[in-house]
PAVO-492470 format. One record per residue (C-alpha): residue number from 0; residue in three letters; x, y, z. Coordinates in pm, 1 decimal. Layout:
# PAVO-492470
{site NUM Ala {X Y Z}}
...
END
This chain:
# PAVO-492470
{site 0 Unk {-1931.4 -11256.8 -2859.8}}
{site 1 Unk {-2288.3 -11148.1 -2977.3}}
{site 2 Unk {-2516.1 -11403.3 -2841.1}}
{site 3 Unk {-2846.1 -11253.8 -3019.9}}
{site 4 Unk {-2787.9 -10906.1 -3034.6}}
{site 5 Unk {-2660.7 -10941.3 -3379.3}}
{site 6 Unk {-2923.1 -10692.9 -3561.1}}
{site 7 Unk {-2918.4 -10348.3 -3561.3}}
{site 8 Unk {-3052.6 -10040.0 -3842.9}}
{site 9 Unk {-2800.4 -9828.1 -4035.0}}
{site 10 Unk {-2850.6 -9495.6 -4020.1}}
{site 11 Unk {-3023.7 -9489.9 -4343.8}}
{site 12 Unk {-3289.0 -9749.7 -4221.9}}
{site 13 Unk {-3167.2 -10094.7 -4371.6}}
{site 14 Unk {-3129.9 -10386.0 -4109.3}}
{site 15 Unk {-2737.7 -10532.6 -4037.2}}
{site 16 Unk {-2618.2 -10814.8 -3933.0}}
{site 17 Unk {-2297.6 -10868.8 -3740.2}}
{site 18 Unk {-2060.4 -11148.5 -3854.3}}
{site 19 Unk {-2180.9 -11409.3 -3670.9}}
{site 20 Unk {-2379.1 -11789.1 -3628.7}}
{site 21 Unk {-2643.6 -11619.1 -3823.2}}
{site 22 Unk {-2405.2 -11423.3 -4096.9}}
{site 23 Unk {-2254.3 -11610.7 -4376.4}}
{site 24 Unk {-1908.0 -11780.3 -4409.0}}
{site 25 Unk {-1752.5 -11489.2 -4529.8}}
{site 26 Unk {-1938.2 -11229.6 -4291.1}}
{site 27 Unk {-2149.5 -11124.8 -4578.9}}
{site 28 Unk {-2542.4 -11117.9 -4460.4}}
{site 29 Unk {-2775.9 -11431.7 -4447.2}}
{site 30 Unk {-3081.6 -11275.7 -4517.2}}
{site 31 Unk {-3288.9 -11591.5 -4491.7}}
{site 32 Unk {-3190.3 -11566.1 -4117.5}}
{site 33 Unk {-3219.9 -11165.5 -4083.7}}
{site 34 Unk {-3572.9 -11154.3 -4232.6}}
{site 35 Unk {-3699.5 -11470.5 -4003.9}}
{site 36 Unk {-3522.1 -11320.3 -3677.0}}
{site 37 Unk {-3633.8 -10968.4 -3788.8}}
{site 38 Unk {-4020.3 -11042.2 -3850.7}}
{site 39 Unk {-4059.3 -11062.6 -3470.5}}
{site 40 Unk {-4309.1 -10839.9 -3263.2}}
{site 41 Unk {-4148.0 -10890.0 -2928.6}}
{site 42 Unk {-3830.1 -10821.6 -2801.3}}
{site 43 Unk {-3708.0 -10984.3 -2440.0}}
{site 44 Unk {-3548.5 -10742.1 -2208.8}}
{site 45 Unk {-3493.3 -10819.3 -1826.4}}
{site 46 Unk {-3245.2 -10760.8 -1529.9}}
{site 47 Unk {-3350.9 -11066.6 -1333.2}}
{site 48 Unk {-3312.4 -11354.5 -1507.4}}
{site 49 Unk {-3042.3 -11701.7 -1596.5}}
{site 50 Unk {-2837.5 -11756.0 -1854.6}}
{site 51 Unk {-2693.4 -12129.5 -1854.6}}
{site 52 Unk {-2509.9 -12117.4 -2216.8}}
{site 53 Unk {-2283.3 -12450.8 -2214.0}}
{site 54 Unk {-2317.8 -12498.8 -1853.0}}
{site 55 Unk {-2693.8 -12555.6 -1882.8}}
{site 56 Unk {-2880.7 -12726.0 -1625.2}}
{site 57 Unk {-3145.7 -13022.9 -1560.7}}
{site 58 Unk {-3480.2 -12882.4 -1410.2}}
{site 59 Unk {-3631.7 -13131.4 -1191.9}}
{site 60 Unk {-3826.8 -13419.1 -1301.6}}
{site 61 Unk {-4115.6 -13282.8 -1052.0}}
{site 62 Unk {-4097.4 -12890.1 -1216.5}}
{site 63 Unk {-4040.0 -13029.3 -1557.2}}
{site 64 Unk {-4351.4 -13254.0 -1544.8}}
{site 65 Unk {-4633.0 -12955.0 -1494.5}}
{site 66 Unk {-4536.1 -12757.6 -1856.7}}
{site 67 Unk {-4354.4 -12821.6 -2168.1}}
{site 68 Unk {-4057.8 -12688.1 -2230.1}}
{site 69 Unk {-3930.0 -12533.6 -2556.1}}
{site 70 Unk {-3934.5 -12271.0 -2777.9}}
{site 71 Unk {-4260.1 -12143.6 -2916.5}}
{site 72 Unk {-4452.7 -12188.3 -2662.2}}
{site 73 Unk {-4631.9 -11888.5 -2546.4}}
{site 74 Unk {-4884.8 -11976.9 -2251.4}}
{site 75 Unk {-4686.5 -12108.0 -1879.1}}
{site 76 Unk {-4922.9 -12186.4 -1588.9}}
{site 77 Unk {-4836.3 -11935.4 -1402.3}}
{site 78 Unk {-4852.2 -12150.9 -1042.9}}
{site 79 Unk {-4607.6 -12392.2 -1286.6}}
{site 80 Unk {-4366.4 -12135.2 -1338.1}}
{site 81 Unk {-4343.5 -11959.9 -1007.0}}
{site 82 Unk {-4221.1 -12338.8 -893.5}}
{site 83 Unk {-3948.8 -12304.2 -1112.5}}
{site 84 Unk {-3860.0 -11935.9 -1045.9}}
{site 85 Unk {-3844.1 -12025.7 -718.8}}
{site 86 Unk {-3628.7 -12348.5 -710.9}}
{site 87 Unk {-3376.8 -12098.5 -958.0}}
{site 88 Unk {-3405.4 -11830.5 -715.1}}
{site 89 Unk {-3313.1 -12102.4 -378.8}}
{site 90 Unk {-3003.2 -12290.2 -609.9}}
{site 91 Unk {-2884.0 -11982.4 -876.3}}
{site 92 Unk {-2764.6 -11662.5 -830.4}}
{site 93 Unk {-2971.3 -11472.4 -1120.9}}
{site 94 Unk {-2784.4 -11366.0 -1430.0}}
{site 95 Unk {-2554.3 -11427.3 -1647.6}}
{site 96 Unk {-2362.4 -11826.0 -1580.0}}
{site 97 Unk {-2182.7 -11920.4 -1887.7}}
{site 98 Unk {-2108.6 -11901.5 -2228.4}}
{site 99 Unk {-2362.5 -11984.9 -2493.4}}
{site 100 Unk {-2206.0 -12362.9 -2606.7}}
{site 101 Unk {-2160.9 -12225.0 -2987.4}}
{site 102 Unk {-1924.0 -12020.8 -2883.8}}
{site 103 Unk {-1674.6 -12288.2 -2814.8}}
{site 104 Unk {-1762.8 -12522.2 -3127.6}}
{site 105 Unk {-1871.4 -12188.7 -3330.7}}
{site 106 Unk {-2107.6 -12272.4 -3599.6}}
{site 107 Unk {-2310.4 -12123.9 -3851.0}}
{site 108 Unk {-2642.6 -12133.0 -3878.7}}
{site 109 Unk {-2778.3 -12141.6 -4214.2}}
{site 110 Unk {-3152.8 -12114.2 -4149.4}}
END
């Protein structure tokens, strides 16, 4: 399972891509997908944090309500987010929970 660490540089300084969701058919690179995922300027690294893969969960209504949600968006309230941090902290043990769902109905994305 590679989740998103799928990238990595050869030794010679080219980007690869492990066969996976991102790769094609035949394991062969996508590089529609490597130079979007690539072109990045941040990279996420953390030890305290929740992964809900397939088993994901429903914030409440009352959390939800104070910030959208989704990817892309860059700027939390910070008063918002410590809510939520804090319900996770009081209902989740931090880390890793389950699978990411592709993983059981793999598919590949084609970008």
């Amino acid at each position: 399972m590679y989740g998103d660490n799928i990238y990595f540089m050869n030794t010679d300084g080219s980007w690869l891509q492990a066969d996976s969701h991102h790769s094609f058919e035949n394991g062969e690179i996508n590089n529609k997908n490597l130079n979007r995922d690539k072109k990045g300027e941040f990279v996420l690294i953390a030890s305290e944090f929740y992964y809900f893969g397939k088993d994901s969960i429903e914030i409440p209504e009352n959390l939800k309500s104070e910030f959208t949600v989704g990817i892309g968006h860059r700027r939390v309230d910070k008063a918002a987010a410590s809510k939520v941090i804090n319900w996770l902290e009081e209902n989740f043990e931090n880390g890793y929970q389950s699978d990411p769902l592709l993983f059981e109905n793999f598919e590949r994305y084609k970008g």
